[in-house]
C-alpha positions as CSV (number, residue, x, y, z in Angstrom):
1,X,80.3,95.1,119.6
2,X,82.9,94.9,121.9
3,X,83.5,97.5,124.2
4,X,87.4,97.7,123.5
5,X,87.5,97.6,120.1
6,X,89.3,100.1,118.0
7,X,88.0,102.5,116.2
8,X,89.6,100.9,112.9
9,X,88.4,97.7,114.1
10,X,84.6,99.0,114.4
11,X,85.3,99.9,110.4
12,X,86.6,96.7,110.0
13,X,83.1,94.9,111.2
14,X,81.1,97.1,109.7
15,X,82.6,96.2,106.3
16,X,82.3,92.8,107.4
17,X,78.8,93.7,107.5
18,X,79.0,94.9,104.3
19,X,80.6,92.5,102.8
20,X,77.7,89.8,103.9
21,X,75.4,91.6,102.4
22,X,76.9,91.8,99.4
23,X,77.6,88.2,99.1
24,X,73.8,87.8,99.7
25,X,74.4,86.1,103.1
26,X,72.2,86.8,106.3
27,X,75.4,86.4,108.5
28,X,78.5,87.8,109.1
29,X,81.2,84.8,109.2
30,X,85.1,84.6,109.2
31,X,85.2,85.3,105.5
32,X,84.0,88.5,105.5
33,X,85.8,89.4,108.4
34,X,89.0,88.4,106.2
35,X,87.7,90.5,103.4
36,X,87.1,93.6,105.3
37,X,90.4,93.4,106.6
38,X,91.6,93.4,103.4
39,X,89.5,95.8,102.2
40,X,90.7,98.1,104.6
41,X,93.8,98.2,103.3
42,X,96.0,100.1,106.1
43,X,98.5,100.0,109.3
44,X,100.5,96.9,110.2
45,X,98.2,93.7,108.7
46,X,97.8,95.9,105.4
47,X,102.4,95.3,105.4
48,X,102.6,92.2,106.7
49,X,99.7,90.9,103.9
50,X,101.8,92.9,101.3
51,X,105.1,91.1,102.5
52,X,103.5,88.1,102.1
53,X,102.5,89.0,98.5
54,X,98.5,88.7,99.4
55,X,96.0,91.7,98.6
56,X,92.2,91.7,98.7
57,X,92.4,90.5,95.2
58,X,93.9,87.2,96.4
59,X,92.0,86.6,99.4
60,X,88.8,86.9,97.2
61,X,89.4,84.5,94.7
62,X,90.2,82.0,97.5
63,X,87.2,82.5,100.0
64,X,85.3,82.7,96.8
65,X,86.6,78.9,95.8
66,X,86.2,77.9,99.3
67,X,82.1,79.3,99.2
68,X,81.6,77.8,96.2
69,X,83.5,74.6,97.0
70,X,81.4,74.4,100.5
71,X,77.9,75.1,98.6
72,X,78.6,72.3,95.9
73,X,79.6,70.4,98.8
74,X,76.2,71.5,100.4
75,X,73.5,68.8,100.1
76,X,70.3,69.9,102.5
77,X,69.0,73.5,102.0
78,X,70.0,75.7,103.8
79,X,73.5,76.4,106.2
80,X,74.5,77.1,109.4
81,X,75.4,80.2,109.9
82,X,78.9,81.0,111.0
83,X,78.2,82.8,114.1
84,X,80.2,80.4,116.5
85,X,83.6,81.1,114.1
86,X,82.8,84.8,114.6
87,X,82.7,84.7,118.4
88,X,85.6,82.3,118.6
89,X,87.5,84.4,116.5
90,X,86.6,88.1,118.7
91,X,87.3,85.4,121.6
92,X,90.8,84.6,120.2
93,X,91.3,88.0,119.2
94,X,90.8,89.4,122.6
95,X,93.6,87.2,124.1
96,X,95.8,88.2,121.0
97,X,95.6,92.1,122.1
98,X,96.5,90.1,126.2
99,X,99.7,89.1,124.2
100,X,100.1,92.3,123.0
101,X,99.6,94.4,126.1
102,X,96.9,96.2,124.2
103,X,93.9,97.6,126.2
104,X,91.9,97.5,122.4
105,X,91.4,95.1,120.0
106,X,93.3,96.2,116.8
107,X,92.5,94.7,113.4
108,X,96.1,92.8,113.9
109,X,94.1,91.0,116.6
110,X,91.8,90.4,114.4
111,X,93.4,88.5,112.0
112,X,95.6,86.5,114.2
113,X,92.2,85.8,115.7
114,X,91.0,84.5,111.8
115,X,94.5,82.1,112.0
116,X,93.6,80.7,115.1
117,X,90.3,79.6,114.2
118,X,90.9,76.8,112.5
119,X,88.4,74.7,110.1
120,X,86.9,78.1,109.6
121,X,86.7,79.6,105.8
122,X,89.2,82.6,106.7
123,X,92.0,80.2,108.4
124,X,91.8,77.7,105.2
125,X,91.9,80.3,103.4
126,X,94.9,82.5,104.8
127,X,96.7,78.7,104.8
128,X,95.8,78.2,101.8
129,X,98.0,81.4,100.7
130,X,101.0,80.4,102.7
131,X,99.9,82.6,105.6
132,X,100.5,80.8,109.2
133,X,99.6,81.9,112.7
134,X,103.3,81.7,114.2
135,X,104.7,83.6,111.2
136,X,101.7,86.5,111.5
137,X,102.5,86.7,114.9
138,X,106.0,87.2,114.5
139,X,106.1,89.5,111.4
140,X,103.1,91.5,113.1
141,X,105.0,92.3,116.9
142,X,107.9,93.5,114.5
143,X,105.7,95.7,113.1
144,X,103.2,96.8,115.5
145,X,106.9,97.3,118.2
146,X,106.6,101.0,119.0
147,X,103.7,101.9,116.7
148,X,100.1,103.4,117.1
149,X,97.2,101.7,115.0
């Protein structure tokens, strides 16, 4: 893990670790990234989610479409695993907490980090529910402004 991740962010992948597992998968990819963060359930993503009328229950039902969609869609055995959205994602999450003047990586990071990775199952599926990188990052500095994680 990365060195300057918070400690709610460290719960956050390993739920997404979790998560994989419980989806049977032998990788952790942008999905269950999304999921733990909505499983976790707290601080300023958990409101800006909430504003946006999205909970984990939501964001399951549409990665779960999108899996299934992608595996119907799937014609040689086997799949890549989705290791390069992961570290494109921390990558682009790490420059989010630049933006932010933060010395860690918060889960609000995180998941701007999902919404830049496009093409991946987490940013389709955040678009998907009306969710945008320029409006997270708006709606998140207002909420983050003068706040601890």
């Amino acid at each position: 893990m990365h060195p300057n991740l918070s400690e709610r962010s460290r719960k956050v992948i390993r739920l997404a670790n979790e998560i994989a597992h419980e989806y049977e998968q032998e990788y952790v990819g942008t999905e269950h990234l999304l999921l733990a963060i909505a499983r976790e359930g707290s601080g300023a993503v958990a409101q800006f989610l909430k504003g946006q009328g999205v909970g984990e229950d939501e964001i399951k039902d549409k990665v779960d479409q999108l899996i299934k969609q992608s595996m119907e869609d799937t014609w040689v055995f086997g799949r890549l695993p989705g290791t390069p959205h992961f570290r494109n994602v921390m990558a682009g999450a790490i420059e989010e907490a630049g933006k932010f003047g933060s010395k860690e990586i918060k889960i609000e990071h995180l998941l701007l980090g999902l919404l830049r990775e496009k093409g991946s199952v987490a940013e389709t599926a955040l678009a998907d529910l009306g969710i945008t990188l320029s409006q997270a990052q708006k709606a998140i500095a207002k909420l983050v402004k003068g706040k601890e994680e």
